[in-house]
C-alpha positions as CSV (number, residue, x, y, z in Angstrom):
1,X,-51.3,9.9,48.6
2,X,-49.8,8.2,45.8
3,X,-46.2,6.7,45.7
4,X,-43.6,8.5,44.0
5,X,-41.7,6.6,41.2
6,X,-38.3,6.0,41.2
7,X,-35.9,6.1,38.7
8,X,-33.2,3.9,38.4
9,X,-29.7,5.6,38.9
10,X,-27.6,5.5,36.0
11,X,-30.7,5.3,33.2
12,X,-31.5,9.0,32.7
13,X,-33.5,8.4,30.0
14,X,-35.0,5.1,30.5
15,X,-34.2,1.8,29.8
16,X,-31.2,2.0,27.4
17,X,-29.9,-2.1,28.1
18,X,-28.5,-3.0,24.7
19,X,-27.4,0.4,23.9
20,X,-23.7,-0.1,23.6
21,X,-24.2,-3.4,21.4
22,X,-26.2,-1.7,18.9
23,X,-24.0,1.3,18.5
24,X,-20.5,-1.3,18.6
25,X,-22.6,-3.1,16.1
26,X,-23.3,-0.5,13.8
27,X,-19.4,1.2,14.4
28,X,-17.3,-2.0,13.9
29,X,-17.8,-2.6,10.3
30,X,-16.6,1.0,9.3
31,X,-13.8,0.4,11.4
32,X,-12.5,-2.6,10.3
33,X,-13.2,-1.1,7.2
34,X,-10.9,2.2,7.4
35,X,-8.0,-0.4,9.3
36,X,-8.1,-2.9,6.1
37,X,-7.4,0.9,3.8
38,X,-4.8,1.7,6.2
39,X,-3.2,-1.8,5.5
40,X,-3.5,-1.7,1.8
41,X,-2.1,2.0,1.5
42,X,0.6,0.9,3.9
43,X,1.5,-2.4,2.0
44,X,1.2,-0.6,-1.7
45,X,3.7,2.3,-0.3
46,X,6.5,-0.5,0.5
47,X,6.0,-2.1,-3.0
48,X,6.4,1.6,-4.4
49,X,9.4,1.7,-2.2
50,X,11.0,-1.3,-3.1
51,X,9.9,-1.4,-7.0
52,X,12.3,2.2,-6.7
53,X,14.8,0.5,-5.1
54,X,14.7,-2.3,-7.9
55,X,14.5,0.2,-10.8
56,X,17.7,2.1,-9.6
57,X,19.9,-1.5,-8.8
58,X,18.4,-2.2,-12.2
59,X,20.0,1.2,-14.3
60,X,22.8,0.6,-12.7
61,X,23.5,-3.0,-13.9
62,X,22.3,-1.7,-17.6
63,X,25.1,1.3,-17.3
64,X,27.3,-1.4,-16.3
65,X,26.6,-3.6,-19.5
66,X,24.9,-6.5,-17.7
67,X,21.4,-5.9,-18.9
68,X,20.7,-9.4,-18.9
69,X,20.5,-9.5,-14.9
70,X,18.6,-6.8,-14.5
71,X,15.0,-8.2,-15.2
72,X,15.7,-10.5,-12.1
73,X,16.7,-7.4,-9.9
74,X,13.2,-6.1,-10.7
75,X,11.4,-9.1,-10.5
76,X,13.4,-9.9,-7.3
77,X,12.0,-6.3,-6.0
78,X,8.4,-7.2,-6.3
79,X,7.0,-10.3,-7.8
80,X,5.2,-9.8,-10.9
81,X,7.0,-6.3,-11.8
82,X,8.5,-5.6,-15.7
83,X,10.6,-2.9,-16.9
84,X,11.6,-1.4,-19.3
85,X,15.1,0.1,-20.8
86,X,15.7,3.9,-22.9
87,X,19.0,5.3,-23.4
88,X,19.5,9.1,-23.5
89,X,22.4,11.1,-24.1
90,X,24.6,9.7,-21.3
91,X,22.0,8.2,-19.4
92,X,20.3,4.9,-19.2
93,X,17.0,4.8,-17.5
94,X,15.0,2.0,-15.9
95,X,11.2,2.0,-15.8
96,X,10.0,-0.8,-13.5
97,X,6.0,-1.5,-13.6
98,X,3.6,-3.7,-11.3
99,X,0.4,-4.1,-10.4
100,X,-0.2,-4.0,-6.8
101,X,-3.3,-6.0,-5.4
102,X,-4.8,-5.6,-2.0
103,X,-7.7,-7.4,-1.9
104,X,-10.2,-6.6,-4.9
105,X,-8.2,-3.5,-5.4
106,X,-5.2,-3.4,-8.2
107,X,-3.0,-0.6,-8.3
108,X,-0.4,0.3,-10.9
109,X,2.9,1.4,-9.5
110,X,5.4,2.7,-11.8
111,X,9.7,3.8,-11.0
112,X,11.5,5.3,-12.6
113,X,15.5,4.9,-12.1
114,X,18.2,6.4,-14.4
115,X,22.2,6.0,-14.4
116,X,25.5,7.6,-16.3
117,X,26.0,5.2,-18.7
118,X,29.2,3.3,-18.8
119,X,28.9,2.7,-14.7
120,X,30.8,5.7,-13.7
């Protein structure tokens, strides 16, 4: 009579050592590749949030008659940023532009602030 073979507990369908390395190896890349997006989105939606934050200190300064400071309350905002100045009616409005990088990646941002004219 012949000896029956075992199998080893744990290793249903054979030897599977090196398994888990292969599948980590082929899973880590599109990981840290969907966390590096995540921190790019993340980093481009506070430069959105302060570019908007510099436009609006910005029309406000214009209303007030000191347009001369108001290119450094943009550029103070985010490095790099512009703007630009259009009266309307009573209005004055503030469009503050930059180009965000993350990595390879450049992404215009654009705000868009306006104030009463005359700082009321």
């Amino acid at each position: 009579m012949m000896p029956l073979r075992r199998r080893a507990l744990g290793r249903p369908g054979g030897d599977q050592r090196g398994s888990v390395t292969a599948e980590l190896a082929v899973t880590l890349p599109a990981v840290v590749v969907v966390v590096m997006l995540a921190v790019g989105a993340l980093t481009c939606a506070a430069a959105q949030v302060r570019l908007q934050d510099g436009a609006a200190d910005a029309a406000r300064l214009v209303a007030r008659g000191d347009e001369a400071r108001a290119g450094g309350v943009v550029t103070g905002a985010v490095d790099g940023a512009t703007h630009r100045v259009a009266r309307s009616g009573d209005l004055v409005c503030v469009t503050a532009l930059v180009d965000a990088q993350f990595g390879p990646v450049s992404v215009p941002l654009t705000a868009r602030s306006c104030a009463l004219d005359g700082g009321l």
